[in-house]
MIKOLTI-264946 format. One record per residue (C-alpha): x, y, z. Coordinates in steps of 0.02 Angstrom, whole numbers, plus 32768, in hexadecimal, padded with zeros to 4 digits. Example, Ala and Ser with C-alpha at 12.3 -4.5 7.8 and 13.67 -1.06 7.14 Angstrom:
2
82677F1F8186
82AC7FCB8165
//
This chain:
185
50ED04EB60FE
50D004B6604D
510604D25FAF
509A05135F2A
50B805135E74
50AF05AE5DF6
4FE305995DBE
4FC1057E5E7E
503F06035EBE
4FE0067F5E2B
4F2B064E5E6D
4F5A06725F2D
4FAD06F85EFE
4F0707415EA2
4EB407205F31
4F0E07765FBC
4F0708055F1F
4E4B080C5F40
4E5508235FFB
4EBC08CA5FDC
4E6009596043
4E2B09DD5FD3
4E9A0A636017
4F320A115FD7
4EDE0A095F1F
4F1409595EFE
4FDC09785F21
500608CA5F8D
50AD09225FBC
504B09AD5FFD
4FDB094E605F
508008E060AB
50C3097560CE
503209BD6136
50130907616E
4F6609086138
4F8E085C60FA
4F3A07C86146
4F9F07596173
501707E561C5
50B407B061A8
5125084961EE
51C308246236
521E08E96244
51E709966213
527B0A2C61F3
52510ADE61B8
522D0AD560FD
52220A116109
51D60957614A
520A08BE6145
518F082C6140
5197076E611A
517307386064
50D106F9605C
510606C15F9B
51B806B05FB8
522D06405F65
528405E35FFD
525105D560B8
5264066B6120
526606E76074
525A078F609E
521208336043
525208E4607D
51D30955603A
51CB0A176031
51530A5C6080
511A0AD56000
50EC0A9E5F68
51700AC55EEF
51630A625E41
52030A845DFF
52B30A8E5E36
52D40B2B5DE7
52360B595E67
528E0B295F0F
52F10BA15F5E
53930B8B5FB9
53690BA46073
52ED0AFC603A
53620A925FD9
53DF0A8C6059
53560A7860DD
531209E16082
53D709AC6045
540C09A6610E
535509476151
538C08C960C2
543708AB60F3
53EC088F619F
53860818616C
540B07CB6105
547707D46197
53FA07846210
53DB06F2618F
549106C16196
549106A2623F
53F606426228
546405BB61C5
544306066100
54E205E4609D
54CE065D602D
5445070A6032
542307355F96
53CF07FB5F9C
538208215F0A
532708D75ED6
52A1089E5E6D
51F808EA5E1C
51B509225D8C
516B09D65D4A
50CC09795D45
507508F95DAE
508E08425D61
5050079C5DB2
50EB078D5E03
5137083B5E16
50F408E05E54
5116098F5E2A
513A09C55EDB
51EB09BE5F08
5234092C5F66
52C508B15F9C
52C708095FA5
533307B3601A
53310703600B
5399066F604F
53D805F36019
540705576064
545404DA5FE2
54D904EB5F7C
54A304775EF2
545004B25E54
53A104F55EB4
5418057D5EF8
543405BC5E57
53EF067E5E3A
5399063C5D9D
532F05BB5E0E
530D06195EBE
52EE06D95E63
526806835DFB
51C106315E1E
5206059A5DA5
520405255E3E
514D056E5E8C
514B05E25F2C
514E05AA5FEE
50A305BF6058
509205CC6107
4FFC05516152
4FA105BE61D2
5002061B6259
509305CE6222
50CD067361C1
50A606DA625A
5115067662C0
51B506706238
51930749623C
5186074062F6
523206BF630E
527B0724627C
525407D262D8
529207996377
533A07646313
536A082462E8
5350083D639A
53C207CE63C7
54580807636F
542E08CD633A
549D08F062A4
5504098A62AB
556B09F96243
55FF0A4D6283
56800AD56242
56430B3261B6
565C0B1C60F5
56FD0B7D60C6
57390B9E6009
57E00B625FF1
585C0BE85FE5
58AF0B7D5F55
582A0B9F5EE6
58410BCC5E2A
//
């Protein structure tokens, strides 16, 4: 694993751009999501939703929950998706934490248009975060300010695989049901 600042982060990134298969007309987030990606970095797949290792991601282990349809906007996503996408994140967050992260930091990012760093497909990032010094600050790991991590070959295959077999480990599971309080203005 190496770290690789903004201009090389960019020029990688404009690469694996290129290798988009047409179908997905250029959308990386669609392509993830169908894992048309090389390398394939899937770690866990839920209805409206996957979750794959950051191939650009701020910190080791950075994960991307991605929709599976393409929907640009937020105003675009419908419930039934958010909260699919909102639970496979706090999974992820969840399975992170027991992984030794001090702090997760989940972050819905994205932008109505595709940028260098930013797509207009609708996403989460869930990053950890391991220090608790200054490069733990939101400023620092939700920016490409200190350069991106990238996975030498099959490494990234084998953090998705060791990462996948982590939710299996421990499923996550809701119980009881969300109740209104019956104090309520």
């Amino acid at each position: 694993m190496r770290r690789l600042d903004k201009p090389q982060a960019l020029a990688a990134l404009a690469e694996a751009r290129a290798s988009i298969p047409p179908q997905f007309r250029q959308c990386v987030m669609c392509a993830l999501a169908a894992s048309a990606m090389k390398p394939n970095l899937f770690i866990r797949e839920t209805e409206h939703a996957v979750c794959v290792l950051n191939a650009f991601g701020s910190m080791p282990s950075d994960m991307l929950v991605v929709a599976k349809r393409h929907l640009p906007t937020l105003a675009e996503v419908p419930w039934e998706v958010h909260e699919d996408m909102s639970r496979l994140a706090w999974e992820a967050g969840r399975v992170l934490e027991r992984r030794g992260a001090k702090r997760v930091y989940l972050a819905q990012l994205g932008s109505p248009a595709d940028i260098p760093t930013s797509y207009a497909h609708a996403h989460v990032h869930v990053i950890p975060v391991t220090t608790t010094d200054e490069s733990a600050r939101p400023a620092v790991v939700l920016s490409w300010s200190s350069g991106v991590i990238a996975y030498d070959p099959g490494e990234g295959e084998a953090l998705a695989a060791s990462l996948a077999a982590s939710f299996q480990e421990s499923p996550s599971t809701v119980t009881g049901t969300f109740r209104r309080s019956k104090f309520r203005d």
